[in-house]
ZANU-876211 format. One record per atom (N, C-alpha, C): x, y, z. Coordinates in nm, 3 decimals, decimal comma. Example, Ala and Ser with C-alpha at 12.3 -4.5 7.8 and 13.67 -1.06 7.14 Angstrom:
<r px="1,319" py="-0,569" pz="0,780"/>
<r px="1,230" py="-0,450" pz="0,780"/>
<r px="1,320" py="-0,330" pz="0,780"/>
<r px="1,285" py="-0,225" pz="0,708"/>
<r px="1,367" py="-0,106" pz="0,714"/>
<r px="1,290" py="0,003" pz="0,787"/>
//
This chain:
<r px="12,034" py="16,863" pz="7,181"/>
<r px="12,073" py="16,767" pz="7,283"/>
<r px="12,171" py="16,666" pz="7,224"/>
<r px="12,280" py="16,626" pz="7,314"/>
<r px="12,421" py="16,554" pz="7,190"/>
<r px="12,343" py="16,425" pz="7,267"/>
<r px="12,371" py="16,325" pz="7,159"/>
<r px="12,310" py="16,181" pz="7,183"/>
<r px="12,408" py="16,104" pz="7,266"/>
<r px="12,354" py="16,019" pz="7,350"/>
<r px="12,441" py="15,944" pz="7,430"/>
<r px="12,522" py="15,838" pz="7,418"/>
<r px="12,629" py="15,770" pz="7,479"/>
<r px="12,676" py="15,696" pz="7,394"/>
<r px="12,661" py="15,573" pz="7,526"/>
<r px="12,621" py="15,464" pz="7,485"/>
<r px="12,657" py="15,348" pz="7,544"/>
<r px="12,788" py="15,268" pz="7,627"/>
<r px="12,815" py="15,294" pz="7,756"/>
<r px="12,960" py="15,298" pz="7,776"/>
<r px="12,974" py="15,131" pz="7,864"/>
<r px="13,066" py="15,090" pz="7,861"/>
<r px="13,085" py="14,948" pz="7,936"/>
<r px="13,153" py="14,941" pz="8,056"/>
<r px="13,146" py="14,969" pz="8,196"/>
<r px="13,230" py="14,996" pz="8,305"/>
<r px="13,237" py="14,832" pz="8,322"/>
<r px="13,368" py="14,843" pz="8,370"/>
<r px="13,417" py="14,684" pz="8,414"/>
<r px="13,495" py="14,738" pz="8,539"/>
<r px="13,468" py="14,685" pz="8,682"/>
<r px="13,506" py="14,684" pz="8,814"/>
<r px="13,533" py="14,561" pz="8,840"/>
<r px="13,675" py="14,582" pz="8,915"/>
<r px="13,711" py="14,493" pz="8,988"/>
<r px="13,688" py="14,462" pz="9,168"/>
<r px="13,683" py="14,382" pz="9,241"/>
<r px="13,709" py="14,376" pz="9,352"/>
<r px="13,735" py="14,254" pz="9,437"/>
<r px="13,741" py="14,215" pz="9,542"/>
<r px="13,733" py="14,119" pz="9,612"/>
<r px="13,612" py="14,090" pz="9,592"/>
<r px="13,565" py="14,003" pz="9,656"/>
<r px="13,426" py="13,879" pz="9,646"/>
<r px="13,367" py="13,960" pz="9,834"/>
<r px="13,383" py="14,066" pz="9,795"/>
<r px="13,321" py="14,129" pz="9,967"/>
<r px="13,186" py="14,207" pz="9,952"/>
<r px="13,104" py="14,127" pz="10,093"/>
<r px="12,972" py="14,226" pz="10,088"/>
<r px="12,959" py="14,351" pz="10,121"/>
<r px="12,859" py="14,410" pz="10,041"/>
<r px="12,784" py="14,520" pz="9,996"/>
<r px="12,892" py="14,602" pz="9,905"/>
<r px="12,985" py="14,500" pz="9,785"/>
<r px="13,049" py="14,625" pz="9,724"/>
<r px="12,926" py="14,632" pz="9,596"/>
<r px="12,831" py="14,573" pz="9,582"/>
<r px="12,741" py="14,579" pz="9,495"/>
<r px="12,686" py="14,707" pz="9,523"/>
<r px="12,621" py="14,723" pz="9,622"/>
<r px="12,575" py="14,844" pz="9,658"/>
<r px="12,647" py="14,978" pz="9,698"/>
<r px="12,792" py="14,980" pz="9,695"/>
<r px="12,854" py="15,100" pz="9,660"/>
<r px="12,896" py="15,156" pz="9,592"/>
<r px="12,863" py="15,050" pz="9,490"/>
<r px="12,847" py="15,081" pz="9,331"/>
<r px="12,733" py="15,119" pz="9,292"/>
<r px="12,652" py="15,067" pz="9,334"/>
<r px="12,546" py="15,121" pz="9,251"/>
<r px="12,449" py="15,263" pz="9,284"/>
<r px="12,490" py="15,273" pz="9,485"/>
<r px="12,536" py="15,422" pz="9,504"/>
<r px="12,566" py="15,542" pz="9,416"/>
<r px="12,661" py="15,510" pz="9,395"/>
<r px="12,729" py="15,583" pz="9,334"/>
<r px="12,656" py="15,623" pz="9,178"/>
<r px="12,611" py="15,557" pz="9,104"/>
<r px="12,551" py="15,565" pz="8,998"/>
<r px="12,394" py="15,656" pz="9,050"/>
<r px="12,318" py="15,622" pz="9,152"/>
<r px="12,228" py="15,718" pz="9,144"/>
<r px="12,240" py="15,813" pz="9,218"/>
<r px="12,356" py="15,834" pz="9,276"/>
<r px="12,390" py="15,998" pz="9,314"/>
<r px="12,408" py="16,080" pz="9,223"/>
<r px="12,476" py="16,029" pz="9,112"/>
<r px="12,525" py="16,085" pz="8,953"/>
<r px="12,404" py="16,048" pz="8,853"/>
<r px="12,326" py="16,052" pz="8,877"/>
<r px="12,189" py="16,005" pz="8,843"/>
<r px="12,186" py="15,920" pz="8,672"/>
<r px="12,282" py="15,833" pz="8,665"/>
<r px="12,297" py="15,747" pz="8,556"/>
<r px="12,210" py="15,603" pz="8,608"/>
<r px="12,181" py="15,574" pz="8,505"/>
<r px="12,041" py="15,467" pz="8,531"/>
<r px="12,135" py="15,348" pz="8,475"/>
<r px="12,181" py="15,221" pz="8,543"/>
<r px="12,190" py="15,101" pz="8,484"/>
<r px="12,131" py="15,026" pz="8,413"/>
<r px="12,198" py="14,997" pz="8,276"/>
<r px="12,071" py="14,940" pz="8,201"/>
<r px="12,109" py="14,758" pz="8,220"/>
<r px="12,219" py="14,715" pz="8,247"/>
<r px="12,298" py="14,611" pz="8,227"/>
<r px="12,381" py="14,582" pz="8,351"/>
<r px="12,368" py="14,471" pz="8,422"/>
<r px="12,437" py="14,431" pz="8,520"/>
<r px="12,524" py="14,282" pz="8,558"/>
<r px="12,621" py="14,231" pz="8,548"/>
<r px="12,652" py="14,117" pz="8,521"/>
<r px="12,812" py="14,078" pz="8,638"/>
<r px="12,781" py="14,022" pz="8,664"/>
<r px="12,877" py="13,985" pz="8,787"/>
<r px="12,946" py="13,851" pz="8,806"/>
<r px="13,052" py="13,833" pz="8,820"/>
<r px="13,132" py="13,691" pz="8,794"/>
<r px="13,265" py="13,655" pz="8,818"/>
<r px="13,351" py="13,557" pz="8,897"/>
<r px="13,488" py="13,574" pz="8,931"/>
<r px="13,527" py="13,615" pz="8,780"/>
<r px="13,663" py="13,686" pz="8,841"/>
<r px="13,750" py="13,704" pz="8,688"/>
<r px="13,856" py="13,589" pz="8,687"/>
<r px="13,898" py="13,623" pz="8,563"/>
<r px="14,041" py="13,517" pz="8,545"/>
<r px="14,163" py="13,547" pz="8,660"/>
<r px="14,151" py="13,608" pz="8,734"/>
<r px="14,226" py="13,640" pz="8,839"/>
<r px="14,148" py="13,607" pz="8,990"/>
<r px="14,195" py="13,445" pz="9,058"/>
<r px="14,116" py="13,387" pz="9,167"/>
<r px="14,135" py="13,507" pz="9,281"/>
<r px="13,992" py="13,514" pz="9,268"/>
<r px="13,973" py="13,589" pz="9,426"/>
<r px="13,911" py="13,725" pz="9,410"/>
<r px="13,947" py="13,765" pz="9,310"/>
<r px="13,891" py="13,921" pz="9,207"/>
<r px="13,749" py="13,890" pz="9,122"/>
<r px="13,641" py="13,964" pz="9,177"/>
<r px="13,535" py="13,921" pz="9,097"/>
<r px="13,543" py="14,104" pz="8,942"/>
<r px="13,450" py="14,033" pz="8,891"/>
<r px="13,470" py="14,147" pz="8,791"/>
<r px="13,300" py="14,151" pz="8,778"/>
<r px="13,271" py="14,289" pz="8,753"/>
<r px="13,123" py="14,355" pz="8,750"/>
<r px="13,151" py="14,414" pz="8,622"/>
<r px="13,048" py="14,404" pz="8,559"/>
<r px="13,058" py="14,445" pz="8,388"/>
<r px="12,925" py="14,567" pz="8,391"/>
<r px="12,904" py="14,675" pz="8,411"/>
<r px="12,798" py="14,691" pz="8,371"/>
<r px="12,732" py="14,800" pz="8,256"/>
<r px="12,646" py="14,808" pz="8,248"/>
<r px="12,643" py="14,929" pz="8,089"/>
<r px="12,579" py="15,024" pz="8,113"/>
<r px="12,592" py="15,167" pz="8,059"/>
<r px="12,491" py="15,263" pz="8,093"/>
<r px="12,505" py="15,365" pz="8,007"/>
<r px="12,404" py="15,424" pz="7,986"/>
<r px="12,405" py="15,568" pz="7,889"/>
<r px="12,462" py="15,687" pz="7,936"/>
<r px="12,545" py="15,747" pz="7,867"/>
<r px="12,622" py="15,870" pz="7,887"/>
<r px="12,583" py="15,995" pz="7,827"/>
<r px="12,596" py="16,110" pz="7,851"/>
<r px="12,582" py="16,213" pz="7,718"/>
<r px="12,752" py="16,207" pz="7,691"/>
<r px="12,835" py="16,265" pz="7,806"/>
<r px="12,984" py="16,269" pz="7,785"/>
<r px="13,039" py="16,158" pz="7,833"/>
<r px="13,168" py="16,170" pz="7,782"/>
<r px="13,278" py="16,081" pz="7,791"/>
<r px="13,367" py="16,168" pz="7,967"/>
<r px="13,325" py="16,270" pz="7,982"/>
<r px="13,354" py="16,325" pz="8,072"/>
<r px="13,281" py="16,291" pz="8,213"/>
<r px="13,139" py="16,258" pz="8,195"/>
<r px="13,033" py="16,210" pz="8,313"/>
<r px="13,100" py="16,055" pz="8,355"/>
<r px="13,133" py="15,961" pz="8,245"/>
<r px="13,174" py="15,882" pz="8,292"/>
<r px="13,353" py="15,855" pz="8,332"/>
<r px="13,392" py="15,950" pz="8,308"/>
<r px="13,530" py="15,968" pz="8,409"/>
<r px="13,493" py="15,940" pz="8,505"/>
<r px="13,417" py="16,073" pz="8,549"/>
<r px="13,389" py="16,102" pz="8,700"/>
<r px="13,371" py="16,014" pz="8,763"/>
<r px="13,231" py="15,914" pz="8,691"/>
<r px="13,168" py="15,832" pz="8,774"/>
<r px="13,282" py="15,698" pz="8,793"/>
<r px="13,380" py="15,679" pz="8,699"/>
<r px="13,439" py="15,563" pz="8,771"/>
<r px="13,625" py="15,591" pz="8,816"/>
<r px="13,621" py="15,736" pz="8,829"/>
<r px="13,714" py="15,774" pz="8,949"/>
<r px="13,639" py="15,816" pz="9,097"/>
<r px="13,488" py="15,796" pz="9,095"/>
<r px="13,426" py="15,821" pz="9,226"/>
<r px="13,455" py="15,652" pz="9,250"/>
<r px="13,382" py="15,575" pz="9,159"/>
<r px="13,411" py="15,396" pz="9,178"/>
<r px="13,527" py="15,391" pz="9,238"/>
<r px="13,635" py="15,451" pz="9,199"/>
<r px="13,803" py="15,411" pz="9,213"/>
<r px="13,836" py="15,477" pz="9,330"/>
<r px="13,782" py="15,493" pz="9,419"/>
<r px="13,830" py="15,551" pz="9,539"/>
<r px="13,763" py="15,502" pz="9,628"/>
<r px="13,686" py="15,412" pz="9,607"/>
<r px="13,568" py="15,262" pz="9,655"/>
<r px="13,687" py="15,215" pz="9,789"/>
<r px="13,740" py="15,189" pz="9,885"/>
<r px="13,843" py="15,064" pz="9,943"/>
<r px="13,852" py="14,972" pz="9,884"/>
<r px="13,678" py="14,933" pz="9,891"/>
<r px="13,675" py="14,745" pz="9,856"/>
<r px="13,685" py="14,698" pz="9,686"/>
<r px="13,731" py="14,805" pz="9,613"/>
<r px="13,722" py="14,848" pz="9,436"/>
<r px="13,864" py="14,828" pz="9,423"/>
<r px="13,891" py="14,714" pz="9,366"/>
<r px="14,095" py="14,734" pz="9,335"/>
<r px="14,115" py="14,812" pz="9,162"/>
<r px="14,014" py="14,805" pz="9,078"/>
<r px="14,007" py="14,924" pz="8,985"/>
<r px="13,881" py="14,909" pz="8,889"/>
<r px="13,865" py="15,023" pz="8,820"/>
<r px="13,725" py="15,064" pz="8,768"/>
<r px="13,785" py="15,151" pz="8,604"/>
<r px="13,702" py="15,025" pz="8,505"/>
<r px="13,742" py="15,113" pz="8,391"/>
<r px="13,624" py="15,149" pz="8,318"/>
<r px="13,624" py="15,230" pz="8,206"/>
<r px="13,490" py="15,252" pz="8,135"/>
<r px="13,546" py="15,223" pz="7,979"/>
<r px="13,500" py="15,150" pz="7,907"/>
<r px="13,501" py="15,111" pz="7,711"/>
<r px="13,369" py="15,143" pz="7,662"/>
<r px="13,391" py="15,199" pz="7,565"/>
<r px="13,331" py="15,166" pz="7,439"/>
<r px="13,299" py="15,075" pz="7,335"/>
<r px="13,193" py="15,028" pz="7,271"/>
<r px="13,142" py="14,899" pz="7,250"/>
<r px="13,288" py="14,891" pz="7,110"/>
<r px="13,349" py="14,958" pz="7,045"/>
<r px="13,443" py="14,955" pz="6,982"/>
<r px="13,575" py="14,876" pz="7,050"/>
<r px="13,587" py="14,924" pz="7,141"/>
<r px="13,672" py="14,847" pz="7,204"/>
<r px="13,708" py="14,729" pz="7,301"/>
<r px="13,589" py="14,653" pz="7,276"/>
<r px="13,498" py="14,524" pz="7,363"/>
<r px="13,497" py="14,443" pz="7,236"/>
<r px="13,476" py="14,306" pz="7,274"/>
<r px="13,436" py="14,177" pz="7,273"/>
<r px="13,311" py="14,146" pz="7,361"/>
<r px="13,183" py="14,180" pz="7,318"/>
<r px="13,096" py="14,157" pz="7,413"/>
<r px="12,927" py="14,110" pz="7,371"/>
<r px="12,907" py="14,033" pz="7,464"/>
<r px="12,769" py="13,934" pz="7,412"/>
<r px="12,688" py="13,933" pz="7,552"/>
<r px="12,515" py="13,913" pz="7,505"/>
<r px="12,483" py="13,872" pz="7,610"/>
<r px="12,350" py="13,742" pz="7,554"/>
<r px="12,316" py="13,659" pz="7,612"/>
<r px="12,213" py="13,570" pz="7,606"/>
<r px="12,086" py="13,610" pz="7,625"/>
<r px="11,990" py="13,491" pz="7,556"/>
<r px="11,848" py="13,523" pz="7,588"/>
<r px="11,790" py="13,387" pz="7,603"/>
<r px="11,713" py="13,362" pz="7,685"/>
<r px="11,624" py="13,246" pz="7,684"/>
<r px="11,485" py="13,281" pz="7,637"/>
<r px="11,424" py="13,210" pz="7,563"/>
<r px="11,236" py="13,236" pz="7,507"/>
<r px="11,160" py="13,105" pz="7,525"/>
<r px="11,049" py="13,153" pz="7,634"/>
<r px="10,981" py="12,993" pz="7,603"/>
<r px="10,870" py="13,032" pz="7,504"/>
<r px="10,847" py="12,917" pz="7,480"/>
<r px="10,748" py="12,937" pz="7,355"/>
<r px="10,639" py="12,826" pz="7,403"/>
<r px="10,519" py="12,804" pz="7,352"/>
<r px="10,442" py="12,724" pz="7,341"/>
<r px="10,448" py="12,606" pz="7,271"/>
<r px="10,538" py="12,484" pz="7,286"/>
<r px="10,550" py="12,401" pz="7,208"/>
<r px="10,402" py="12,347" pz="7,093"/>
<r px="10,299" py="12,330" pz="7,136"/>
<r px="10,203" py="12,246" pz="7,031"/>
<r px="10,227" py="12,409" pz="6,912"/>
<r px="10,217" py="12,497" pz="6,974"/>
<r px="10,227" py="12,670" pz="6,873"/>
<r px="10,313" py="12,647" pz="6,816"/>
<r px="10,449" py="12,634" pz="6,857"/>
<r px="10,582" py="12,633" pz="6,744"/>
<r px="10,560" py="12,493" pz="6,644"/>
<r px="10,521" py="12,391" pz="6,700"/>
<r px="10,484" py="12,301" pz="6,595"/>
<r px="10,394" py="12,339" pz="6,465"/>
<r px="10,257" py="12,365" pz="6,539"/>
<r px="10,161" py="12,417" pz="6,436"/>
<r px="10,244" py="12,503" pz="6,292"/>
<r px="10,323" py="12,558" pz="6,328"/>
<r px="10,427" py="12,623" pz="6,197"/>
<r px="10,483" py="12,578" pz="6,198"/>
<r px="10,541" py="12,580" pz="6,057"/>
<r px="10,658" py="12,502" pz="5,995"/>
<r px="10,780" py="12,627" pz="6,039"/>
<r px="10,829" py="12,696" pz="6,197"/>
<r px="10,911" py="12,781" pz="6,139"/>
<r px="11,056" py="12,742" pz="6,216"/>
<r px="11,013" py="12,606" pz="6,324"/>
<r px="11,114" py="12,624" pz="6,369"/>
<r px="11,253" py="12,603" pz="6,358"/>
<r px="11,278" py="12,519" pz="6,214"/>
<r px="11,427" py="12,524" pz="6,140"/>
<r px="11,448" py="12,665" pz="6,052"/>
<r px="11,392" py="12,715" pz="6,024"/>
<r px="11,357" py="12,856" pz="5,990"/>
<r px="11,406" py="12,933" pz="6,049"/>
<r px="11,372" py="12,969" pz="6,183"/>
<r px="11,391" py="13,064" pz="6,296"/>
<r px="11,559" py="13,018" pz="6,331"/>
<r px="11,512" py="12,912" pz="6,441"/>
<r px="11,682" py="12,880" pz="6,412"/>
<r px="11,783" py="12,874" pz="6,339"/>
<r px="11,796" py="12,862" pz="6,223"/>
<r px="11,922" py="12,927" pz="6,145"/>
<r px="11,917" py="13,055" pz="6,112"/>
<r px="11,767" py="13,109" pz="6,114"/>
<r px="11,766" py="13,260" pz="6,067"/>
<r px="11,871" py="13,323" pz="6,126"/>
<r px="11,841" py="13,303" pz="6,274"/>
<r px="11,858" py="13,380" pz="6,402"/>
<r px="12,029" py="13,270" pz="6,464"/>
<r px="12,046" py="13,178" pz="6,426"/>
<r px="12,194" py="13,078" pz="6,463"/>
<r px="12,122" py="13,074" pz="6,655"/>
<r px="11,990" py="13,027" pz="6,641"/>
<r px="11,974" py="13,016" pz="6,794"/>
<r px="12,006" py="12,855" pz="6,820"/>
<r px="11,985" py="12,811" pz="6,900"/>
<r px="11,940" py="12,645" pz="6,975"/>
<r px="11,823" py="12,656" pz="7,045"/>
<r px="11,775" py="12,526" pz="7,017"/>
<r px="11,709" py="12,448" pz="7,115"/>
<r px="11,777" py="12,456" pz="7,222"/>
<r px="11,705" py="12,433" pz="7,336"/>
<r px="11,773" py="12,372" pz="7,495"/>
<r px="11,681" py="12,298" pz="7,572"/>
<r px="11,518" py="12,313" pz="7,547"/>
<r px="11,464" py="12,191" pz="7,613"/>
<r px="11,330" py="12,216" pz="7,531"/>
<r px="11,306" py="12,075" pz="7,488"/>
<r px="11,148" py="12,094" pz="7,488"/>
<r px="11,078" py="11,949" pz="7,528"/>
<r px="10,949" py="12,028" pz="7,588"/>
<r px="10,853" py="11,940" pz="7,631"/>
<r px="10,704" py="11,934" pz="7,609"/>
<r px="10,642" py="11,896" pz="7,650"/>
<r px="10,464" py="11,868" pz="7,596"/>
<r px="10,443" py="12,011" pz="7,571"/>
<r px="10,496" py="12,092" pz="7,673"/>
<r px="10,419" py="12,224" pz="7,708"/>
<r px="10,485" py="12,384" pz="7,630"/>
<r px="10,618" py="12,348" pz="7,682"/>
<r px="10,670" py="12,434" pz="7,627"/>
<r px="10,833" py="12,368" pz="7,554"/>
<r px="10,908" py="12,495" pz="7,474"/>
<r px="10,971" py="12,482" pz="7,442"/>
<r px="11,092" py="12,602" pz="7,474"/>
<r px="11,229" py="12,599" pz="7,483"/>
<r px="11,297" py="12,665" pz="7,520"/>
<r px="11,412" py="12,698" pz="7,417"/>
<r px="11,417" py="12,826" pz="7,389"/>
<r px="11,513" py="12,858" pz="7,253"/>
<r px="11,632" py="12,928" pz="7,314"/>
<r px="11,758" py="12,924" pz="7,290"/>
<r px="11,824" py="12,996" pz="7,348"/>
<r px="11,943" py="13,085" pz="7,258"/>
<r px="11,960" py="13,205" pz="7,280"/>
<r px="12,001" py="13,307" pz="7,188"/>
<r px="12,120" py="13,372" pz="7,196"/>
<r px="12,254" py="13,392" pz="7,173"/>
<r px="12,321" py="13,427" pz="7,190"/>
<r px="12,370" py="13,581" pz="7,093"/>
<r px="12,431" py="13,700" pz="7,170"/>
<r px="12,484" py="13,816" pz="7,054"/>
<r px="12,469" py="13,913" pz="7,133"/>
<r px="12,443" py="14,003" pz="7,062"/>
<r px="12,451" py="14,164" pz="7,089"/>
<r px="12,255" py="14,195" pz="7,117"/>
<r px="12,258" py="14,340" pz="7,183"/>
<r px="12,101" py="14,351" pz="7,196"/>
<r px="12,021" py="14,332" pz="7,091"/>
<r px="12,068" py="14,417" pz="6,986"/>
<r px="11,963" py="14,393" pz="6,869"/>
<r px="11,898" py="14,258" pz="6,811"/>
<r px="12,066" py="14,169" pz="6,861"/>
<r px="12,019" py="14,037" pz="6,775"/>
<r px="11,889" py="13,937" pz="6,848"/>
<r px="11,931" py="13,996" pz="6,997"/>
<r px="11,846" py="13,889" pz="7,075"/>
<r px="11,716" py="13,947" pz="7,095"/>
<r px="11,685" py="14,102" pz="7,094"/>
<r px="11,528" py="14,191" pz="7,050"/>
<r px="11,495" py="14,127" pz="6,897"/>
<r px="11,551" py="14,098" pz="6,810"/>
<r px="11,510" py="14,093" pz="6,712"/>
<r px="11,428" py="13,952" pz="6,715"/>
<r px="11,522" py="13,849" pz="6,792"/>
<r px="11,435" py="13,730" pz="6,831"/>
<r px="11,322" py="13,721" pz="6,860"/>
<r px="11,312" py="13,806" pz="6,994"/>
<r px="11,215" py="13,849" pz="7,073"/>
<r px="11,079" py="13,876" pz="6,980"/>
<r px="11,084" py="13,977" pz="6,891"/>
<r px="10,985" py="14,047" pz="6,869"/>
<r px="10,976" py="13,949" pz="6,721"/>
<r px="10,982" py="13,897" pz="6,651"/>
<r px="10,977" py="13,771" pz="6,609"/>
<r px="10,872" py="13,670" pz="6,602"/>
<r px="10,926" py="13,593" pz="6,781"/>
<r px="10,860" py="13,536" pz="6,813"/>
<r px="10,725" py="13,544" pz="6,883"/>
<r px="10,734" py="13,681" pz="6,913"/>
<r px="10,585" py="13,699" pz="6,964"/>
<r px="10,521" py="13,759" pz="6,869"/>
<r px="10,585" py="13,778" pz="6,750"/>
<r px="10,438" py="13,800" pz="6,640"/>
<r px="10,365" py="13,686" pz="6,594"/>
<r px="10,470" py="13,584" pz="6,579"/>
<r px="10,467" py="13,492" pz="6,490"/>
<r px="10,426" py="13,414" pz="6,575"/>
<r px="10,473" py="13,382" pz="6,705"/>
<r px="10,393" py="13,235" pz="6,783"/>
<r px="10,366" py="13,307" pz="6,937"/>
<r px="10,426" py="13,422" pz="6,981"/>
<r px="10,413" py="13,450" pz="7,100"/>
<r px="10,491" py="13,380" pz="7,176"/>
<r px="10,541" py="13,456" pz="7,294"/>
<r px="10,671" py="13,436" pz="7,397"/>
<r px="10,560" py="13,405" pz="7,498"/>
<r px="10,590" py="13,285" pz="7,586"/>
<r px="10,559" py="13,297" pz="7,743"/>
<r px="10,606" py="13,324" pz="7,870"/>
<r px="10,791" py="13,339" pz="7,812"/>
<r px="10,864" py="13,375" pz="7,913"/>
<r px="10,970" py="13,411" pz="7,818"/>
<r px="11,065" py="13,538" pz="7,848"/>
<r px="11,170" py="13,598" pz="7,782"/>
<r px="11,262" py="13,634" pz="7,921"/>
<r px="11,401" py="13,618" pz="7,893"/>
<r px="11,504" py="13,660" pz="7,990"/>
<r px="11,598" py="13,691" pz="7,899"/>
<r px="11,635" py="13,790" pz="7,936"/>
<r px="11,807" py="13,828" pz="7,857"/>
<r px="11,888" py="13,900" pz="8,003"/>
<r px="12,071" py="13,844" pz="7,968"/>
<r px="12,140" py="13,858" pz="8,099"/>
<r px="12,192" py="14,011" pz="8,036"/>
<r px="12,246" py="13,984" pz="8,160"/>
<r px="12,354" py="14,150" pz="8,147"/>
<r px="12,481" py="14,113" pz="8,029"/>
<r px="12,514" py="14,211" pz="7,977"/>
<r px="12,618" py="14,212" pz="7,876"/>
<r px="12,743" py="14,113" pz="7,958"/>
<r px="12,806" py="14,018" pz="7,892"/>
<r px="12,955" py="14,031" pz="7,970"/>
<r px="13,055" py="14,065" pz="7,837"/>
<r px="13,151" py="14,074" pz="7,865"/>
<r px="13,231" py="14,136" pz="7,804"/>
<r px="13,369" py="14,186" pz="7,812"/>
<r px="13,508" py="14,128" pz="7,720"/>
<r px="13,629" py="14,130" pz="7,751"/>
<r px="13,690" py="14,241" pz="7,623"/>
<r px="13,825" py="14,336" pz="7,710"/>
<r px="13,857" py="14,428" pz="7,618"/>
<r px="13,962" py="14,354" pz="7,522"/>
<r px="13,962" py="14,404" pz="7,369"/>
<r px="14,017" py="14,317" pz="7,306"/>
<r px="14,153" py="14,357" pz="7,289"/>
<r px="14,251" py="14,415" pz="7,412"/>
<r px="14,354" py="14,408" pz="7,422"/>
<r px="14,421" py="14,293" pz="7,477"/>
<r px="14,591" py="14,260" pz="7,504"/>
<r px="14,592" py="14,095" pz="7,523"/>
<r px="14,601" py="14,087" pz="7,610"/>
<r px="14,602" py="14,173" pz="7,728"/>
<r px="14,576" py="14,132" pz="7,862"/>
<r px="14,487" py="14,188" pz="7,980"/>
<r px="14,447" py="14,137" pz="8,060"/>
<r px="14,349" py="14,247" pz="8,136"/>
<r px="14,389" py="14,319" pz="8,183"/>
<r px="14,321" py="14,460" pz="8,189"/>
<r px="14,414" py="14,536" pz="8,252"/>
<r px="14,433" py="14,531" pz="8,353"/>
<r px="14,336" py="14,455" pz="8,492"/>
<r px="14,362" py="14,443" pz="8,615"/>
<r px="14,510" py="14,390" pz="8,640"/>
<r px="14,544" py="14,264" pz="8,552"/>
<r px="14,646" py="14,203" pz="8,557"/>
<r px="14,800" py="14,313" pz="8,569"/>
<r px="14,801" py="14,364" pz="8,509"/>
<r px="14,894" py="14,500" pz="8,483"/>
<r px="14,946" py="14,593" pz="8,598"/>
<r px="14,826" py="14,619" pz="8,637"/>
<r px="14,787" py="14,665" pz="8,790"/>
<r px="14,827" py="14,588" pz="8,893"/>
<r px="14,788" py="14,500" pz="8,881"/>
<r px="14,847" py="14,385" pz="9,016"/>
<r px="14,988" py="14,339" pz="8,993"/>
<r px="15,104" py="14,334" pz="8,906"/>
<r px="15,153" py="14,304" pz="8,854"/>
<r px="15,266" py="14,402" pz="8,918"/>
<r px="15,213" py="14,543" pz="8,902"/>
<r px="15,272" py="14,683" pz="8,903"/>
<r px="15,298" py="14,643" pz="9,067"/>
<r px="15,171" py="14,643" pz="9,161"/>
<r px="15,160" py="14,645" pz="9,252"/>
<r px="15,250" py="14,514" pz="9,330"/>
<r px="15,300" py="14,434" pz="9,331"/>
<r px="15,341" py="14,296" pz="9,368"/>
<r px="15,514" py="14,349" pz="9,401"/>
<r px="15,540" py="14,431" pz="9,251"/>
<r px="15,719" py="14,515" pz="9,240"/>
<r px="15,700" py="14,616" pz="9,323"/>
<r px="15,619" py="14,695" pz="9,357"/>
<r px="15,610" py="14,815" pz="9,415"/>
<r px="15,600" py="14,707" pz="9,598"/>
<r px="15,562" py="14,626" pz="9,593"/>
<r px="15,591" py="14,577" pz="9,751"/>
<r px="15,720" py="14,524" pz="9,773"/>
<r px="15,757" py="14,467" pz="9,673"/>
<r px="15,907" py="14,403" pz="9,662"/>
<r px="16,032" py="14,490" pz="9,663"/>
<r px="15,986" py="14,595" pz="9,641"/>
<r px="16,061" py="14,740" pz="9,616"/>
<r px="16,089" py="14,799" pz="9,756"/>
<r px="15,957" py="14,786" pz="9,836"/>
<r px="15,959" py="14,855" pz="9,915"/>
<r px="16,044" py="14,776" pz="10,081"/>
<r px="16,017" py="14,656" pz="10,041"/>
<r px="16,085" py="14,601" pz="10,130"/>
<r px="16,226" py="14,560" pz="10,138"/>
<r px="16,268" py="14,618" pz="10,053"/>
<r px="16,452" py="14,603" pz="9,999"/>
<r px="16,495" py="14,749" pz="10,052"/>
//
């Protein structure tokens, strides 16, 4: 069985309802499971950008799946990267039991171990917050619940920019703007 590879689809579209769900259509018709979902205007007003991640066997399955995306209406384009070719992080929040994290001496410890922050603490609890890649913020995770136990854990969806110098949507729209200017001469 060839091992799968972790792929990063980044979609563009307008800010219009239910393109969430014709995306994600589309993924369980092709029966790829989302592991990562993250949604947010892009640097281009009016264009939101959907980041999301999923396991592949081929580089060929995910063609498909985001030239089925690319023929979306409400989809102005749909790409797929590799974590090689990304800039990409996601966060974690951990509450902890504040009087627990006291009782040890670990919490200047932990925090530089790990380059986390503080973000709130109070009588009850305390709130650590984590920034990186999955491993770094599982590694937190499992950590802290040996050592003092988690009472609440959240980690977001990956976001993530390709580390070429411009987006490629931009390129596209760009293309598209001369091709109207073209057409009306």
């Amino acid at each position: 069985m060839e091992e799968k590879t972790l792929y990063t689809i980044t979609i563009f579209s307008e800010n219009a309802v239910g393109v969430l769900n014709q995306i994600t259509t589309i993924f369980t018709r092709r029966q790829i499971n989302i592991e990562t979902l993250s949604v947010s205007p892009s640097a281009i007003q009016g264009i939101h950008k959907f980041t999301i991640t999923a396991f592949s066997e081929t580089e060929e399955a995910m063609k498909k799946l985001v030239r089925q995306i690319d023929k979306r209406v409400d989809i102005l384009k749909a790409y797929y990267n590799t974590n090689a070719e990304l800039v990409h992080q996601e966060i974690a929040l951990y509450k902890i039991d504040t009087s627990k994290l006291l009782a040890t001496n670990m919490v200047e410890k932990l925090v530089r171990k790990h380059n986390a922050r503080i973000l709130d603490v109070s009588e009850h609890a305390t709130v650590i917050q984590k920034t990186g890649h999955y491993k770094d913020t599982q590694a937190l995770f499992e950590e802290l619940s040996e050592s003092i136990g988690v009472l609440q854990f959240i980690r977001s969806g990956r976001v993530a920019i390709t580390k070429s110098k411009v987006e490629r949507l931009s390129d596209m729209l760009s293309k598209r703007e001369e091709d109207k200017k073209e057409n009306k001469h």
